[in-house]
Structures are given as structure tokens and as C-alpha cells.
N, C-alpha and C positions, 0 to 999 in steps of 0.2 A: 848208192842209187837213191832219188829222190823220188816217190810216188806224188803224185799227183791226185789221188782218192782223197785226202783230207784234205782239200781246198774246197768242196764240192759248193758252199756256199758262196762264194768269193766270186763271184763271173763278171765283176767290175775289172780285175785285176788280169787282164788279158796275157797272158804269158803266151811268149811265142807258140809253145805246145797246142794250143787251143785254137789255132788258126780256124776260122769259119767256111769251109769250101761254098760256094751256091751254085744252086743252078742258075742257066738265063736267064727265064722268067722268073729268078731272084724269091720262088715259092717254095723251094727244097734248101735246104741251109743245113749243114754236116759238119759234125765238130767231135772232138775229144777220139780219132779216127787212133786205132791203135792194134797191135800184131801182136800174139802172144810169142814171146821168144822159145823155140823146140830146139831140142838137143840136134847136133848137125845130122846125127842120121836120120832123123825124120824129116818125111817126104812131106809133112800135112802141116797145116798152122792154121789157128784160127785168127780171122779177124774183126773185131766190136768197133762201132762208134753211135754217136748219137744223132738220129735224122728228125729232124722239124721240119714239120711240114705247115708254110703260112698262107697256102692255100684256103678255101673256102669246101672246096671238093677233096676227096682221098685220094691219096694217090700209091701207084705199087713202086715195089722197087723188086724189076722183072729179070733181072739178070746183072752181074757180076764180070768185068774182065781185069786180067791183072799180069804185067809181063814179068811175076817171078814165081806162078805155076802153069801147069800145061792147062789147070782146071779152076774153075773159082763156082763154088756151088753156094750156094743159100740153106743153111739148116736151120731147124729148130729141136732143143730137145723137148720127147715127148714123154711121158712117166706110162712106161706096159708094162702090164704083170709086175708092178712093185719095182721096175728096174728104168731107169732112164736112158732113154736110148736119141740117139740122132737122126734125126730124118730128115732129108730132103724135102725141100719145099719150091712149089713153082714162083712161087712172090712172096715179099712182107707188105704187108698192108701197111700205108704211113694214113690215119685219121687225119681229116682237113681242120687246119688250127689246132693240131694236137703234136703230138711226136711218139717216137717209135724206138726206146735205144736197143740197140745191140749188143748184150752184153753174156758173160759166164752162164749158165744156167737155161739161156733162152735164145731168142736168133742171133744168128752169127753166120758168118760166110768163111768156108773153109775153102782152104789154099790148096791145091791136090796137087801132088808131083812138083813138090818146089825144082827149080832149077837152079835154086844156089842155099847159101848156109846163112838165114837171118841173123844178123848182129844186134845186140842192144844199141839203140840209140841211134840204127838207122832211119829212113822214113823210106817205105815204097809206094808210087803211088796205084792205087785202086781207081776202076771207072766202074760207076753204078750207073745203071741206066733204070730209068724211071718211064713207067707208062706217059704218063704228061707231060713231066720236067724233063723227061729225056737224059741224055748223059749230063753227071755231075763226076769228074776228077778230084780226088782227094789224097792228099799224103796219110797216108800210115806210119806209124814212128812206133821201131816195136820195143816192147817192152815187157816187165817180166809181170805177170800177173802177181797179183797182192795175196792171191790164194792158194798159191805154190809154194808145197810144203818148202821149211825148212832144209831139209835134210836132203832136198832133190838138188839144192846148189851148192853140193859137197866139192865139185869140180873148178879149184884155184888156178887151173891151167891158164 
């Protein structure tokens, strides 16, 4: 498997992976859109990408739909009582002329009740819908997180 985390510099070098989605008004622009790969019995999977916003004003990004769970929520983790825990969130705020990634540790849109078994190296796509820019369509292309231990991909099946 090849990661894509040590290119980070490099964004001349457009690799298919990197496809740009836009909105309309060409003001929301989504890129590096990716699914963390879950063992087949898990019903949940998160999804990260990176949203730029080249608006002048901020914009939200107010909901989530996606046809391979019954659910697609917006989290964010928040640190209580010394423990990090996930909470749902009604929007992420994208700052105007700023951006907004999505990533481990921070917001992410979770997949609830998948309806089928995520593969490496598929792409599913996701619709975000945005307060102003409205729906943006993007591929997902899942993949294994870079932060997952070792020892969790003992399965050569």
C-alpha cells in the first residue's frame, strides 16, 4: 500500500487520488476525500477530507448524505473529564478564504449502519451540503489510516 501522507508538500504533482470536487459557485473546493477502512463487522466508518473555502464570507457544511450508510453524521472530538470522546455537531464552520480539514482527532463525518463491507481502494461518493455553496459531490477512496496500529492488520486473509 502506498500512503499518500508524505507527499503533503508536493500539490503540483496532482495524482489522480487528489481529485479537486467544487461546488457551483466554484467557492467550496474538496480534495484528499478519504474513508477509513473497518474490519467487515463494523457497521460505523469514519470519513476525513480537506474543504477550502474561496469564498470571502464563511460558510457551514450542514449536513452529510451518502448511499452506503442508512446515516452520515458530522462529529467532532471533544476532550471531558480527561477522556476524548465524539460528539455530534449541527455544522462545521469552513472560515471565508480559509479552510477546514477533516481529519483523526478532530471533525469527521461518521458513516452509521453501513450497508456493505468497505474495501481498500474503493471510492464512495459522499454529498455535503453547504449553507451557501449548497451540495458538493465527492469521491471517497478508502483507505487505511497511517495510524493504525501494526498489529490490527494481522488478518492476511
Amino acid at each position: 500500500l502506498i500512503f499518500f501522507g508524505c507527499t503533503k508538500g508536493h500539490h503540483h504533482h496532482h495524482s489522480m487520488e487528489s481529485k479537486v470536487s467544487k461546488s457551483k459557485d466554484n467557492k467550496i473546493h474538496i480534495k484528499e476525500a478519504w474513508i477509513r477502512a473497518v474490519p467487515p463487522a463494523s457497521k460505523m466508518a469514519a470519513a476525513y477530507m480537506e474543504i477550502m473555502n474561496l469564498a470571502k464570507d464563511d460558510d457551514k457544511l450542514i449536513s452529510v448524505e451518502s448511499s452506503i450508510s442508512m446515516v452520515a453524521e458530522i462529529h467532532n472530538v471533544k476532550k471531558k473529564d480527561g477522556m476524548m470522546k465524539m460528539v455530534p455537531v449541527s455544522f462545521v464552520k469552513i472560515p471565508g478564504r480559509s479552510q477546514q480539514v477533516l481529519k483523526p482527532g478532530g471533525y469527521h463525518i461518521m458513516l452509521i449502519k453501513l450497508h456493505k463491507t468497505l474495501k481498500i481502494g474503493e471510492q464512495y461518493e459522499l454529498v455535503l451540503n453547504f449553507k451557501n455553496a449548497k451540495e458538493v459531490k465527492v469521491n471517497a477512496i478508502v483507505s487505511e489510516g497511517s495510524s493504525m496500529k501494526k498489529e490490527m492488520s494481522h488478518d492476511h486473509g
